[in-house]
N, C-alpha and C positions, 0 to 999 in steps of 0.2 A: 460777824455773826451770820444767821443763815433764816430761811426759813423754810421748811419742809412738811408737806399734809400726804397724809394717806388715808383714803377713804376707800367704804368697803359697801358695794350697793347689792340689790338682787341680782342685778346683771353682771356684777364684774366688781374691777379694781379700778380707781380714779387718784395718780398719783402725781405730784405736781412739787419740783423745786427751785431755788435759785439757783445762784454761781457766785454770789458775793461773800471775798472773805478780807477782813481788813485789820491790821493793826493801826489804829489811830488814820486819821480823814488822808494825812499823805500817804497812805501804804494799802492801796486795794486793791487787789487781784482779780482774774475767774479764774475758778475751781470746777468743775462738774461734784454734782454731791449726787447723782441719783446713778447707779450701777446695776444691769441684768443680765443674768444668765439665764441659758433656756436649751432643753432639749424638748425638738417637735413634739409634740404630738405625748407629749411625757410628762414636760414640768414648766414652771415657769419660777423663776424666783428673783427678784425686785429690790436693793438696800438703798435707803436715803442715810445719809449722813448729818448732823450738824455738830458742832462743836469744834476743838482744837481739830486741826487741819490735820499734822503730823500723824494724832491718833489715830484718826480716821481713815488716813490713807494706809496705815501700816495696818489696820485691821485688813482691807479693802487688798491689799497686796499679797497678804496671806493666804486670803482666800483664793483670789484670781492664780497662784501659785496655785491650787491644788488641782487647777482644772487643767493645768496647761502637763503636771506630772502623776496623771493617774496611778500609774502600775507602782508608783513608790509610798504613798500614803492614802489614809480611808478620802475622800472627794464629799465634803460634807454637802456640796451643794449641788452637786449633781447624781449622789449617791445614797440621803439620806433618805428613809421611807415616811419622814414625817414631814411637814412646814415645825412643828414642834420642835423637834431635832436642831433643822437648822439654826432656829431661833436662840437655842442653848448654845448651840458651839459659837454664832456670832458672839452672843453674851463673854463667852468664856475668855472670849478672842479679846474681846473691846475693856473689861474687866484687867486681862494679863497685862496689853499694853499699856494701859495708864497707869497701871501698879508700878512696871517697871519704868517710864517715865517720871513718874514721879520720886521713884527711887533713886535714878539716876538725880536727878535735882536736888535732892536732900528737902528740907523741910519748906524751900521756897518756891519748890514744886508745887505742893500742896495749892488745889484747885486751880492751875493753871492747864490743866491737859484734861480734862472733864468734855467730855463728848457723848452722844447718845444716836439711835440708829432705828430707823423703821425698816420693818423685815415683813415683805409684801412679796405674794406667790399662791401657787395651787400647783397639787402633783396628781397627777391623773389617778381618778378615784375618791376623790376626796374633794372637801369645800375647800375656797378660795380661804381663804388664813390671813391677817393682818395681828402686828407682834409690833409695840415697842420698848427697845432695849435699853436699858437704863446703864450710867457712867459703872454701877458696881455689879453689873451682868449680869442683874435679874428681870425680868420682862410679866410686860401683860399682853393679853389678847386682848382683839376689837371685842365687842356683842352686840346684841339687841342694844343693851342700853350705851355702850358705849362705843357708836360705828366709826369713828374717825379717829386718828391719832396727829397730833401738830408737834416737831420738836423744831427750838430755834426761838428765833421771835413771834411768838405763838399772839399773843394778847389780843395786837389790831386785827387778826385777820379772823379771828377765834366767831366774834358776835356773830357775823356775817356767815359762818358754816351754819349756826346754831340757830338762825332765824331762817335758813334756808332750806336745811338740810331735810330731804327726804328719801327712805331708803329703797324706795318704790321707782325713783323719780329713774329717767335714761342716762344712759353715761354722757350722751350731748351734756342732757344739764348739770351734771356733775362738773365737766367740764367748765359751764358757765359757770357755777357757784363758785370754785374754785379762783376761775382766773378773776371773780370778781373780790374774792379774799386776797389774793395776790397784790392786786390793783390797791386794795386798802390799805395793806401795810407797807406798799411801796409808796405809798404817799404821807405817812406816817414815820419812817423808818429807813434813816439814810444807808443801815448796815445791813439791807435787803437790798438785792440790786438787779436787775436784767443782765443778761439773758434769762429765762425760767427754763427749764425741763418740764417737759409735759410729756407722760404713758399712761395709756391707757388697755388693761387688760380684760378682756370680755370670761365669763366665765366657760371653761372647758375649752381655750382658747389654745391655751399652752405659749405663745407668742404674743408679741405687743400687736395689740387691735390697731390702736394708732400713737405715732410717737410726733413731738413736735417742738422743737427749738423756738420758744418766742424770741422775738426780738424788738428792739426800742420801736423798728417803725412796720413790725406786725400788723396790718390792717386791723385783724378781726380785737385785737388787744385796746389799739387805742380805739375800738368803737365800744368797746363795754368799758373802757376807764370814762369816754367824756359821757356815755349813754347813762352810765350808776350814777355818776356824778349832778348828771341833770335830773333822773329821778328822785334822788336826794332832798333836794331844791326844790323842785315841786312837791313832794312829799309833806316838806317841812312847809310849806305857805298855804299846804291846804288844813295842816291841822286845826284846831279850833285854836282864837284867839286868847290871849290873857288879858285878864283885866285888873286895873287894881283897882275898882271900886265892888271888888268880889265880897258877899253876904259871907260871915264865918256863920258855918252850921254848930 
């Protein structure tokens, strides 16, 4: 399994994944799930992955094919005039493959190859864009009311956007918010794993503002895993006590 957030603030893009992908506890790998492409000063464009591996790479190869053979086909990602656009033809992409995957398999295919993909970027001229793409290749955008997208093992790390989460707030603390959702559902969730991917894209940047490889003995990681952890604790021993000799009203 995986887990994957894209957030969308005033300043920018705040995107953050793992690399664990496992068939059963003897069988786990790393993966990179988070892929960018970018022309200076032009575009930027961002995909997270989770789901079946196989899917997601041949979507992901597809595309990286079209950058590397411009003059022989349309370049959806370097060529599109929309973050919209792209968004569709990822869909079209991730849709085809599982269709035919699961065809190949015959009927014991059926939801084994199920995958989904955040589509995160800005093209010069335009706002910053956040898109997520669904296993049957239809997509939503971020808004107002709904700034963040999580696919993967969403749940643990879900509260913690949601009680944090402001659209005002810097990409520093986007940053924190995030690696402190990380932090949650790695302690929650053996099928999330380290290393994470962390980029961060500034609005009108066109390029990653800061990009950053965590790793198990990351300083600033384990000081907000044991620092939440401690606030937590303190948190919970200052709320008010329970009683059971409580008055019913």
């Amino acid at each position: 399994m995986t887990y994957c957030v894209g957030m969308m603030l005033d300043q920018g893009l705040v995107l953050m994944s793992d690399t664990r992908t496992n068939s059963g506890v003897d069988n786990i790998s790393t993966f990179r799930k988070m892929f960018t492409w970018s022309v200076p000063g032009e575009r930027i464009i961002t995909l997270l992955a989770a789901g079946n591996l196989a899917s997601t790479q041949a979507v992901i190869s597809q595309l990286e094919e079209r950058t590397k053979e411009p003059d022989e086909r349309f370049n959806v990602l370097l060529e599109s005039p929309t973050m919209f656009q792209v968004a569709t033809e990822v869909g079209r992409l991730l849709r085809s493959t599982i269709t035919e995957s699961q065809g190949a398999h015959g009927e014991r295919g059926q939801g084994r190859f199920t995958a989904s993909m955040i589509v995160a970027g800005q093209i010069a001229g335009m706002e910053p864009r956040l898109f997520m793409v669904y296993p049957e290749g239809n997509f939503i955008e971020a808004s107002q009311d709904t700034p963040f997208f999580q696919i993967g093992e969403t749940k643990y790390g879900r509260p913690i956007i949601l009680r944090g989460y402001d659209r005002s707030m810097t990409l520093e603390d986007g940053v924190k918010l995030l690696m402190v959702s990380f932090d949650s559902t790695l302690k929650a969730n053996l099928s999330v794993g380290l290393p994470l991917d962390l980029q961060v894209i500034e609005r009108d940047s066109f390029a990653p503002t800061h990009q950053h490889r965590v790793m198990a003995d990351d300083p600033y990681f384990q000081a907000i895993s044991s620092n939440w952890g401690d606030a937590l604790k303190n948190a919970f021993h200052s709320l008010p006590n329970y009683s059971f000799n409580r008055e019913e009203g």
